[in-house]
C-alpha positions as CSV (number, residue, x, y, z in Angstrom):
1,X,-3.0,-29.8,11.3
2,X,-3.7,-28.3,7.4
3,X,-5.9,-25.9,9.1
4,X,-3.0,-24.6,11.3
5,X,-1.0,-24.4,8.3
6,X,-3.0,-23.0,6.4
7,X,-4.1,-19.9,8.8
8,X,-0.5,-19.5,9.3
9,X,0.6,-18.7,5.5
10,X,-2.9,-16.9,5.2
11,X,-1.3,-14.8,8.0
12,X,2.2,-14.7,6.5
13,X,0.5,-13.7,3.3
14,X,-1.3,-10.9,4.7
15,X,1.6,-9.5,6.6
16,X,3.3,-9.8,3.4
17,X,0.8,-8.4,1.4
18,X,1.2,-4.9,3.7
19,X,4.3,-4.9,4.0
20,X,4.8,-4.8,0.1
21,X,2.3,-2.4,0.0
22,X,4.3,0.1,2.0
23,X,7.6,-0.2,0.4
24,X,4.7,0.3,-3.1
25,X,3.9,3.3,-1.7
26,X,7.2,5.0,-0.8
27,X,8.3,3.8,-3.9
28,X,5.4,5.6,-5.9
29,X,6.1,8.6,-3.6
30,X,9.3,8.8,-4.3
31,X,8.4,9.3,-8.3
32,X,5.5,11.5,-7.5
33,X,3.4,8.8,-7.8
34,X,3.7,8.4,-11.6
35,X,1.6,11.3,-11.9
36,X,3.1,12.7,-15.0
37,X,2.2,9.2,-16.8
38,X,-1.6,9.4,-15.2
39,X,-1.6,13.5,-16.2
40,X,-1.2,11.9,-20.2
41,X,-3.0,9.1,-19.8
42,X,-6.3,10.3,-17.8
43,X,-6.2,13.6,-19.7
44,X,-5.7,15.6,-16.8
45,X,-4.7,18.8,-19.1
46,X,-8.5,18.2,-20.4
47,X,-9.8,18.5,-17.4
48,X,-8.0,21.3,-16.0
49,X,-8.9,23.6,-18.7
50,X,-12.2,22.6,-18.5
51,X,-12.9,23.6,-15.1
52,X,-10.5,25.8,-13.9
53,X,-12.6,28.8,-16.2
54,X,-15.5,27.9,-14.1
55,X,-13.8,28.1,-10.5
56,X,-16.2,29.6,-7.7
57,X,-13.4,30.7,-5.3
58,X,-12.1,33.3,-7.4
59,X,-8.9,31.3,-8.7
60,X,-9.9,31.1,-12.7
61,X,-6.6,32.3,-12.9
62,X,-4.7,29.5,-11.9
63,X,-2.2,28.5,-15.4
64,X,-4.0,26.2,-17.2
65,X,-1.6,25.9,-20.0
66,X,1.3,25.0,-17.5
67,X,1.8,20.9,-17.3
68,X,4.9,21.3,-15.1
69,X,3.2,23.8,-12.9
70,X,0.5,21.2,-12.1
71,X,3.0,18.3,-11.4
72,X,4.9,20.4,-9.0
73,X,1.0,21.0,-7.3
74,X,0.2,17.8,-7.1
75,X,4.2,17.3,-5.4
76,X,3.6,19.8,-2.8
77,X,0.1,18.1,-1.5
78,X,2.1,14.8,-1.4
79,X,5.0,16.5,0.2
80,X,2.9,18.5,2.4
81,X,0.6,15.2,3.7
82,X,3.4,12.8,4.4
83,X,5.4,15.8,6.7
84,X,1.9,15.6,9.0
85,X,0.3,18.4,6.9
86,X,3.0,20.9,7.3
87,X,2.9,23.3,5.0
88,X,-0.5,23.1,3.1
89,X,-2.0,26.3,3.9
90,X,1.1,27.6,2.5
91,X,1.2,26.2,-1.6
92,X,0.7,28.5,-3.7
93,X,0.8,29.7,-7.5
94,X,2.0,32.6,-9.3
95,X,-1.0,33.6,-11.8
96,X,-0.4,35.5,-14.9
97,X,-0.3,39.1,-13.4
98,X,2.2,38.0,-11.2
99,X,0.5,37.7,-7.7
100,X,0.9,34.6,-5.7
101,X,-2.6,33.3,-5.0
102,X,-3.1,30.0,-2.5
103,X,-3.7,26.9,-4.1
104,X,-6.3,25.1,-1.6
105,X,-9.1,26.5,0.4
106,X,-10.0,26.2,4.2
107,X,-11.9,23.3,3.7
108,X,-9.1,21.4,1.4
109,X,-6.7,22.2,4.1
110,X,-8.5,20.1,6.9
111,X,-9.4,17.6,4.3
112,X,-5.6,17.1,3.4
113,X,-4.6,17.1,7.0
114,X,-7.2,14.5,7.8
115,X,-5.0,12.4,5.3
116,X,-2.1,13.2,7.1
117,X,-3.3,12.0,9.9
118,X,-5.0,8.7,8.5
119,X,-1.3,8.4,7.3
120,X,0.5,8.6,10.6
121,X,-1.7,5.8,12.0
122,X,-1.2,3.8,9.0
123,X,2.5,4.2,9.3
124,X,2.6,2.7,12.7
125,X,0.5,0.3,11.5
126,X,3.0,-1.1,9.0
127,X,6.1,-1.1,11.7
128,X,3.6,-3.0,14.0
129,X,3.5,-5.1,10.8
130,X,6.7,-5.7,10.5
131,X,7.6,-6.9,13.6
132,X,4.9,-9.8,12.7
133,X,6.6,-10.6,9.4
134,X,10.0,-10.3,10.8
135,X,8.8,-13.1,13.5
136,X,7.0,-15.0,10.8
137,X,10.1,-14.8,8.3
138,X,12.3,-16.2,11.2
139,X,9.6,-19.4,11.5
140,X,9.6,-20.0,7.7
141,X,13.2,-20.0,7.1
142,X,14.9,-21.5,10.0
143,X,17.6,-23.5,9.7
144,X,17.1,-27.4,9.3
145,X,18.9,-28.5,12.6
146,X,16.3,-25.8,14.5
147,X,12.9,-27.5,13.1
148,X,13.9,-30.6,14.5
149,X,14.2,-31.7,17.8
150,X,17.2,-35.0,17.8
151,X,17.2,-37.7,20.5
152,X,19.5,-40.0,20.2
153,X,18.7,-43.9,19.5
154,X,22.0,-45.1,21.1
155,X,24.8,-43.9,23.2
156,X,28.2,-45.3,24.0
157,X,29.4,-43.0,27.0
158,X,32.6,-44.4,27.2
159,X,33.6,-43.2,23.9
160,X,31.3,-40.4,23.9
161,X,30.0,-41.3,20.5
162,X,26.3,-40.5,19.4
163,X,24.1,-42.7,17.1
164,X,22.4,-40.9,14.7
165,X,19.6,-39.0,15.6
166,X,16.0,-39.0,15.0
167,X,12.9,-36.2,14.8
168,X,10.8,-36.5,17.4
169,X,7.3,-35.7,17.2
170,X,7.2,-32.3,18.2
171,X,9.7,-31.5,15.9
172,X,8.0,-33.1,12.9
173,X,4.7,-31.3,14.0
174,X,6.6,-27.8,13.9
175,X,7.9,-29.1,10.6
176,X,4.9,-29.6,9.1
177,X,2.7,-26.7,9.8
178,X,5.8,-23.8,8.8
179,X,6.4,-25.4,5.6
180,X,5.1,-22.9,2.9
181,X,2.1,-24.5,0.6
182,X,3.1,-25.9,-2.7
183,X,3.6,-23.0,-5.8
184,X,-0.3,-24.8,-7.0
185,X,-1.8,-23.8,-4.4
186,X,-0.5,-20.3,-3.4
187,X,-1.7,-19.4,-6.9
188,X,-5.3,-20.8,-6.4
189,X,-5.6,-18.0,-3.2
190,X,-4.0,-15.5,-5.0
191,X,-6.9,-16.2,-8.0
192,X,-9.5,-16.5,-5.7
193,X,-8.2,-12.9,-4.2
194,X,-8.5,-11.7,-8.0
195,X,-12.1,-13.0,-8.4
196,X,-13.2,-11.5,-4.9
197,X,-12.0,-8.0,-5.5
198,X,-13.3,-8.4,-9.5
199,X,-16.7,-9.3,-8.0
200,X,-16.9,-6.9,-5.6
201,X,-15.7,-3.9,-7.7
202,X,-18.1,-4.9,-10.5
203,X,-21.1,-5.0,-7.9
204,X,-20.0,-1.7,-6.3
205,X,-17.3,0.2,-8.2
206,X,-14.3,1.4,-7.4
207,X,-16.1,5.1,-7.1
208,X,-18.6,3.9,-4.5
209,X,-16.3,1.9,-2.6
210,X,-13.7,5.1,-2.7
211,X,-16.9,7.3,-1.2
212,X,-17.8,5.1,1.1
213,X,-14.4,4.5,2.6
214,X,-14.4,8.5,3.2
215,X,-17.8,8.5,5.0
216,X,-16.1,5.7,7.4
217,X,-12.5,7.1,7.8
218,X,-12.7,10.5,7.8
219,X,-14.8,12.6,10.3
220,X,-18.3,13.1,9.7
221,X,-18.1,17.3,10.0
222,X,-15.6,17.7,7.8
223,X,-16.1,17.8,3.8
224,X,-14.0,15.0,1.9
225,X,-15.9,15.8,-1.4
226,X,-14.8,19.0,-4.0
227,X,-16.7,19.3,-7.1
228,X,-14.5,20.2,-9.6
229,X,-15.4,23.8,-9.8
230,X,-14.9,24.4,-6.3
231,X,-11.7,23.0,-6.3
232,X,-8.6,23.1,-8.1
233,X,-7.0,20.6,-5.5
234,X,-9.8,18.4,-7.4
235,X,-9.0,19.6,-10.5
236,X,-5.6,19.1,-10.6
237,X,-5.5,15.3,-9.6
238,X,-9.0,14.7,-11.7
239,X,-10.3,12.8,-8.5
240,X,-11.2,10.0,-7.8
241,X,-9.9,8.6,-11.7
242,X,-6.3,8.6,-10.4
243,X,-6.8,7.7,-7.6
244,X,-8.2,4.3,-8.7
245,X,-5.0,3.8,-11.4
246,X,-2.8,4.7,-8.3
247,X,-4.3,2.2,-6.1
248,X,-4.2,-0.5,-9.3
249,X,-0.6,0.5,-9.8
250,X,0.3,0.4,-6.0
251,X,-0.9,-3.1,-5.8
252,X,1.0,-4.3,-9.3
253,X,4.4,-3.3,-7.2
254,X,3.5,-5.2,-4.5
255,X,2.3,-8.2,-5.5
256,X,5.5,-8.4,-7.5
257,X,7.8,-7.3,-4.3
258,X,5.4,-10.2,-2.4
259,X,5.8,-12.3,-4.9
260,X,9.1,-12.2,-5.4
261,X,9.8,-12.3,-1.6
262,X,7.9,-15.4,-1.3
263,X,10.2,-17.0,-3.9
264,X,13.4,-16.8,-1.9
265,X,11.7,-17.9,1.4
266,X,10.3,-20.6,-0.5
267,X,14.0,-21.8,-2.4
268,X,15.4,-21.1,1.1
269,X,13.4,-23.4,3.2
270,X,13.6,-25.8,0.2
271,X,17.3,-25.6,-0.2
């Protein structure tokens, strides 16, 4: 019976755990992804000046000197990539002589509408997901007169009175397995999921992991990988560093969102 319980919650959890993760990211989109704190913080300025001088496709002059430029960039990819790549072979920049020059190449173009793409499906991956944790939700914090099953002990039919009823065993089985594991233990798996991913990003690294991810999602004929000099797309985002204090700061939010949504189911089924 712990097993049940136990593969239940680690389903709950799960479910949770995505579902925070999308309301993470909308929330992250919605601010542009924190990018102007990561364009201080990872020195993205550094980098842009660095490399932009040494562009191959003929766009050294792309504004180096122009932060908010750069932020409104990195907007329009975002933009561009959640409307099912609409748009992408269209951004642009105005360079110093005044001509508008495009900002991503052929080959940046079908790599940002692969992400589209990989979007869409995750998108109706987390509805499907939340028709789970909406089901799940609706086991964990159902009433107390729906996890039990009452039959009555005695019955006077003549005065239509009922005795005071009883659980029966079906009901106390139910009761058992969809009550949510004490606040000890939930923090014990949420440790051990700290250790795992520590262990594994220390073996591997978040780089490799990142590359290897690309060689499995995306298709194997289309380039996923832009040196930095080939690429202001690249450039602009200093890839794959922000991308790894995105994914860290999109999985802060959601622990917290999980966490605290796991508190009120909890005092709810408690109360």
């Amino acid at each position: 019976m712990k097993i049940i319980k136990q593969l239940l919650w680690l389903l709950f959890a799960l479910s949770l755990l995505t579902f925070s993760l999308g309301v993470s990211w909308q929330l992250s989109k919605s601010v542009n992804f924190f990018y102007g704190f990561w364009y201080q913080n990872l020195q993205i300025d550094a980098t842009i000046k660095k490399n932009v001088v040494k562009n191959t496709y003929g766009k050294r002059d792309f504004p180096v000197e122009n932060a908010r430029l750069h932020q409104e960039k990195f907007s329009d990819i975002v933009q561009a990539i959640h409307r099912q790549g609409e748009g992408l072979d269209r951004i642009s920049y105005l360079n110093s002589a005044g001509h508008i020059r495009r900002l991503l190449t052929d080959s940046e173009v079908v790599h940002l509408q692969d992400v589209a793409n990989l979007l869409d499906k995750v998108s109706q991956l987390w509805l499907s997901n939340l028709l789970l944790l909406l089901f799940l939700l609706a086991i964990y914090t159902r009433k107390q007169l729906l996890s039990y099953s009452y039959v009555n002990r005695k019955s006077d039919i003549s005065n239509t009175k009922l005795a005071k009823g009883e659980p029966s065993k079906f009901g106390l089985v139910i009761a058992l397995v969809t009550t949510l594991p004490t606040g000890k233990h939930k923090l014990i798996a949420v440790l051990l999921l700290c250790l795992v991913t520590v262990i594994v990003l220390s073996l591997w690294g978040f780089t490799s992991l990142f590359y290897y991810l690309h060689t499995v999602i995306f298709p194997a004929d289309h380039q996923w990988f832009f040196y930095y000099k080939d690429s202001l797309m690249a450039t602009i985002m200093k890839a794959p560093d922000i991308f790894s204090a995105i994914a860290g700061q999109l999985l802060i939010i959601a622990l917290l969102l999980a966490a605290g949504i796991d508190a009120i189911v909890t005092r709810f089924q408690r109360s």
